[in-house]
N, C-alpha and C positions, 0 to 999 in steps of 0.2 A: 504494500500500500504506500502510497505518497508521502512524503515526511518534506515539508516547506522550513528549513530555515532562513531566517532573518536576522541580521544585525543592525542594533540599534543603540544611538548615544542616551547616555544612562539622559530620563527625565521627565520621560513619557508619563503620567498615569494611568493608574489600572485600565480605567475606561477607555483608554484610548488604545492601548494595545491590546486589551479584550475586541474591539472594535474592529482593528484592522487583523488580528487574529481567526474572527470570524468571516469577512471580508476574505481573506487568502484562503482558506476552505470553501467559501460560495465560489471561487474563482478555480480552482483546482476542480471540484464537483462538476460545474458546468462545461470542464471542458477533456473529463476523464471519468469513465465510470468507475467510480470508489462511492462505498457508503458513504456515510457520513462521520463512524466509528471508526474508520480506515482514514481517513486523512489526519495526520499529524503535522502541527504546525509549532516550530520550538522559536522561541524570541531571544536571542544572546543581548546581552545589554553589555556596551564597555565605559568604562570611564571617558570625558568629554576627553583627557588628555590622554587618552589612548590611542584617539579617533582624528587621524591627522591625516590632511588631503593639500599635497602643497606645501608642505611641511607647515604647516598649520593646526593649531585644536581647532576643535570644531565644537560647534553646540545643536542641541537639537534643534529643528524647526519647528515652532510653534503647529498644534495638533489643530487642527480643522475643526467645525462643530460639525457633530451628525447630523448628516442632509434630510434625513426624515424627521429628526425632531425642529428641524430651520423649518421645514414646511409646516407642520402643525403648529408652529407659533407662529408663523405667518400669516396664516389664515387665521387663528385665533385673534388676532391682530386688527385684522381687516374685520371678521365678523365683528366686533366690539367695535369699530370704526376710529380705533386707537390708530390713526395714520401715522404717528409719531414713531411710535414701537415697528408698526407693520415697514415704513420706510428705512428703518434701521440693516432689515434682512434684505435688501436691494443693491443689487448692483447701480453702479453709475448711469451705465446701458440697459437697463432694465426693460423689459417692453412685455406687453397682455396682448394676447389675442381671445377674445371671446366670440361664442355664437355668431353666426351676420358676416365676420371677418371686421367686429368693432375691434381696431388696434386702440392702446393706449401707452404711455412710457409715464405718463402720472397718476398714482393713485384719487386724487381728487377727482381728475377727470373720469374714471370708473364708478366713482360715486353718485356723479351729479345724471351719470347714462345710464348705471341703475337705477335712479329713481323713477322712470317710467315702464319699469321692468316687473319691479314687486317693492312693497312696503318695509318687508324686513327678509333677511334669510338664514338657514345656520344651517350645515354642514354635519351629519354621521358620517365618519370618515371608516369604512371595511377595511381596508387591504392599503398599506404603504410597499410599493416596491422600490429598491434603490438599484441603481445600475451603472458601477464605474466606466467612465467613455476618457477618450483621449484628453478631453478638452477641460475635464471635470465631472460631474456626476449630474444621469439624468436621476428624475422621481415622480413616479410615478403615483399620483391618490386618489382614488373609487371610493363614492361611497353613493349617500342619498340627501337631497336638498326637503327641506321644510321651510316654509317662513309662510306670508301674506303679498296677495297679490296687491296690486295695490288701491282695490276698493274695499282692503280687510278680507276678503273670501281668502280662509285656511289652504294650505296648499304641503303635503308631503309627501314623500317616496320617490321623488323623482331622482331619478342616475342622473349622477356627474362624474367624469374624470378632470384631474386637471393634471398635466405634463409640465412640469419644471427640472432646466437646466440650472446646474449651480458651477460654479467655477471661484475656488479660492472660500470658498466657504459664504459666497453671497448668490442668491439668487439673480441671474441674469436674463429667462423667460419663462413665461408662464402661456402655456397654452389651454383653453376651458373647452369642454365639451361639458353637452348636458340637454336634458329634454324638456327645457322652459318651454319654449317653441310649442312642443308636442303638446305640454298641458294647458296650453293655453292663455301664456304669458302674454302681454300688451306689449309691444313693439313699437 
């Protein structure tokens, strides 16, 4: 069975090498059939002054935040209509494509085009996938929309996905699908 090791400058924490421990198993799985009890992945850790590149020490680089949990407080963010917090997990380049092919690069402007959409909305989020790409990491979240149309009429169950690329630890696109349309959302 596969056995991944790794060397790393001492400084990481747990959760972060737990992270990318798991991460190097989903990646080895996907592309080798091995259980999951069969892949082994060892993390060596050396001292900063060990770790010389250039004859240089070295330090580690600062750990990334998990891109599925940058997504769920993103939109935790935006439902609350906390723009403040929500604009924090954005890239500089940031840009939305929703339903219609409405584009946006500011969250304001999202707000003021949903408000002919529905009253209010919140998100049951099923299934978060993550998926390392060259550029950064795509993520993928499905779940179901509830809120108010916006004459008050109740409205839930409806599918949504939404596709976010992240690069350096900041959200840089979001893409929305979902079946407003279908239920008869105001346009």
């Amino acid at each position: 069975m596969p056995v991944v090791t790794v060397t790393l400058i001492e400084g990481y924490d747990e959760a972060t090498r737990r992270r990318l421990a798991e991460a190097l198993t989903d990646a080895v799985r996907a592309t080798i059939a091995a259980p999951l009890d069969g892949v082994t992945v060892v993390l060596d850790e050396v001292a900063p002054g060990n770790y010389l590149r250039g004859r240089t020490p070295r330090r580690p680089g600062p750990p990334l935040p998990d891109p599925a949990q940058t997504v769920r407080d993103f939109l935790a963010a935006l439902e609350a209509r906390d723009l403040v917090r929500a604009r924090s997990f954005l890239a500089e380049d940031f840009e939305m494509t929703f339903p219609g092919a409405a584009r946006f690069t500011r969250l304001e402007d999202l707000v003021a085009w949903a408000k002919d959409r529905y009253r209010s909305v919140t998100k049951t989020i099923e299934a978060i996938e993550t998926l390392p790409a060259a550029e950064g990491v795509t993520v993928y979240c499905r779940g179901r929309l509830a809120g108010e149309w916006p004459d008050g009429t109740p409205f839930q169950g409806i599918r949504f996905i939404d596709r976010f690329e992240l690069a350096d630890g900041k959200l840089r696109r979001q893409e929305v699908w979902n079946d407003l349309g279908e239920a008869g959302a105001k346009v």
